[in-house]
C-alpha positions as CSV (number, residue, x, y, z in Angstrom):
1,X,0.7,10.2,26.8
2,X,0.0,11.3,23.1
3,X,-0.6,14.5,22.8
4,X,1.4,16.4,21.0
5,X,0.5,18.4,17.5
6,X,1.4,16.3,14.9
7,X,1.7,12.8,16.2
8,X,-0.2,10.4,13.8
9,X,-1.2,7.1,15.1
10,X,-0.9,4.0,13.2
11,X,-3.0,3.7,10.3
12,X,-6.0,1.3,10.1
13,X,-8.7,0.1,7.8
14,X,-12.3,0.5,8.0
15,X,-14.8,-1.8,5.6
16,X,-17.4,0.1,4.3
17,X,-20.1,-3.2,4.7
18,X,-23.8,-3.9,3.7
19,X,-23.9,-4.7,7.5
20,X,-22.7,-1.7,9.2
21,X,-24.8,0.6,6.4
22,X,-28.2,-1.2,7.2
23,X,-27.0,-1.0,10.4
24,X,-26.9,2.8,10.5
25,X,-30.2,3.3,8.2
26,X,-32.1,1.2,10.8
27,X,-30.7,2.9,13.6
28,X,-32.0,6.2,11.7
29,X,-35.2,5.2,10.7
30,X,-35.6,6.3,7.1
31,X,-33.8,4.7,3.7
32,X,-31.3,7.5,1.5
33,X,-34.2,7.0,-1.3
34,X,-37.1,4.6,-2.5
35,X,-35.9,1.3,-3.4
36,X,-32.2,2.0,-1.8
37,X,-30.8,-1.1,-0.9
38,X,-27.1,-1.6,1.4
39,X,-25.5,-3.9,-1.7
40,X,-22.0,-3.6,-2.9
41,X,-21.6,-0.3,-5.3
42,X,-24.7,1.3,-3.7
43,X,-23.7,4.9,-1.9
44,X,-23.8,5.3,1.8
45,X,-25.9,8.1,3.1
46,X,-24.1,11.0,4.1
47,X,-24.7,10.8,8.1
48,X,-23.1,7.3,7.9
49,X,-19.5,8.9,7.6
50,X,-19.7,10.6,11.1
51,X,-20.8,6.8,11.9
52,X,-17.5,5.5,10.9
53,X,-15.6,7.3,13.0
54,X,-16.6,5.9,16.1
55,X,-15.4,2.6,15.0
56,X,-12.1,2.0,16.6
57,X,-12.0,5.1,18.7
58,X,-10.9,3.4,22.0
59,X,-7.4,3.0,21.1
60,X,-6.6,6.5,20.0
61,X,-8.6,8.3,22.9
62,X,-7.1,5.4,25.3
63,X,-3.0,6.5,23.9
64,X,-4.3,10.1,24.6
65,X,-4.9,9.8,28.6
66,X,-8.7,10.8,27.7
67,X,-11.0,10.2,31.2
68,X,-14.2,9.8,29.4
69,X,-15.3,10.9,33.2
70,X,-14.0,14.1,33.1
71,X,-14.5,14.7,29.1
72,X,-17.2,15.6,26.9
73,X,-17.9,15.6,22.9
74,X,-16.6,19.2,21.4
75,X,-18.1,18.5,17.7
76,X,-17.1,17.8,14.7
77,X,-16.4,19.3,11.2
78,X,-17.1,16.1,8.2
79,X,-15.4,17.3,4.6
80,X,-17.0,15.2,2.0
81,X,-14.4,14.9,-0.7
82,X,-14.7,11.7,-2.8
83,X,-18.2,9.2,-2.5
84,X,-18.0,6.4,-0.3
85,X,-19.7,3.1,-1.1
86,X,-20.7,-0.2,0.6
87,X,-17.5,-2.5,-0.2
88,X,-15.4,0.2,-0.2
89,X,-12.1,-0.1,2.1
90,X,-10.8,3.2,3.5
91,X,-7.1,3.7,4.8
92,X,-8.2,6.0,8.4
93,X,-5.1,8.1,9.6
94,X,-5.8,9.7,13.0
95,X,-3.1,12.5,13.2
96,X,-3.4,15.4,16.4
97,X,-4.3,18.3,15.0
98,X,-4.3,20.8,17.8
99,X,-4.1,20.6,21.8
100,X,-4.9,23.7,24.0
101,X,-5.4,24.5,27.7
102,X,-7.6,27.5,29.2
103,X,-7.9,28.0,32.5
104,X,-11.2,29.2,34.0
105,X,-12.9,29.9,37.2
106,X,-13.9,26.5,37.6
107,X,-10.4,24.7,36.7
108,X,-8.4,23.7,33.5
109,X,-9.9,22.2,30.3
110,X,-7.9,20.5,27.6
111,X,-9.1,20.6,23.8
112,X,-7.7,17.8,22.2
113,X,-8.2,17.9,18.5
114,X,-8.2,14.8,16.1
115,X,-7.6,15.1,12.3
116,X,-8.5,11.7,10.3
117,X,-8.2,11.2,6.9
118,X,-10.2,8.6,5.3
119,X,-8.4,7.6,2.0
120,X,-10.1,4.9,-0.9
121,X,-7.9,2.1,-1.5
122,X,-6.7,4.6,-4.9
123,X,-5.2,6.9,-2.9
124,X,-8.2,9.6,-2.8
125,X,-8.8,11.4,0.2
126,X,-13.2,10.5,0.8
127,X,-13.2,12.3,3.8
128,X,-11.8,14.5,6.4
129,X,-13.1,14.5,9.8
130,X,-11.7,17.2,12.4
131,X,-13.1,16.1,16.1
132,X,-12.5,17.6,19.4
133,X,-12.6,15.8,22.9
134,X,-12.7,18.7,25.9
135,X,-11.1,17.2,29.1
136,X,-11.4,19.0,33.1
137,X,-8.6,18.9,34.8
């Protein structure tokens, strides 16, 4: 199981494509402005970054021992650093950032926390995204 504080998982790559932004805007509803249009260069609406980061979550939660059964969503925390664009490929580096345990009246909970970096392909840091997944038992 991987779980200890600083353990960072393989790096991957996520494409930033018209697809996956039209995708998301449809899914919401409502365009980032008149006349926006999911084309290479164009900039990708702020709520699509917390998006991204369900892409390719299996394997990381699946290296972690995480019973989606027994665990629940503890939020998230998105810095914006850098603009992300459609075309745009970002280096994603999953490290742990945290684990605790508190025990309560009704049994143990885990707090796993998840710090990914999403870096453009010049080496700037877009984003930083700090998750945490709460497992019982």
């Amino acid at each position: 199981m991987v779980r200890e504080v600083g353990y960072a998982f393989p790096p991957s790559t996520f494409e930033v494509t018209a697809a996956r932004v039209e995708e998301f805007v449809l899914a919401l509803g409502v365009a980032p402005e008149d006349g926006w249009v999911a084309r290479d260069g164009a900039p990708v609406p702020q709520g699509f970054l917390m998006y991204v980061t369900t892409y390719g979550a299996h394997p990381v939660h699946d290296a972690m021992e995480i019973d989606f059964m027994k665990a629940m969503y503890g939020g998230a925390e998105v810095e914006l650093h850098a603009p992300v664009h459609v075309g745009d490929v970002l280096d994603v580096q999953p490290v742990v950032s945290d684990v605790r345990t508190k025990t309560g009246r009704n049994g143990t909970l885990t707090f796993v926390e998840l710090t990914t970096d999403y870096t453009a392909s010049d080496g700037t840091l877009a984003v930083r995204e700090r998750s945490t997944t709460i497992q019982r038992g």
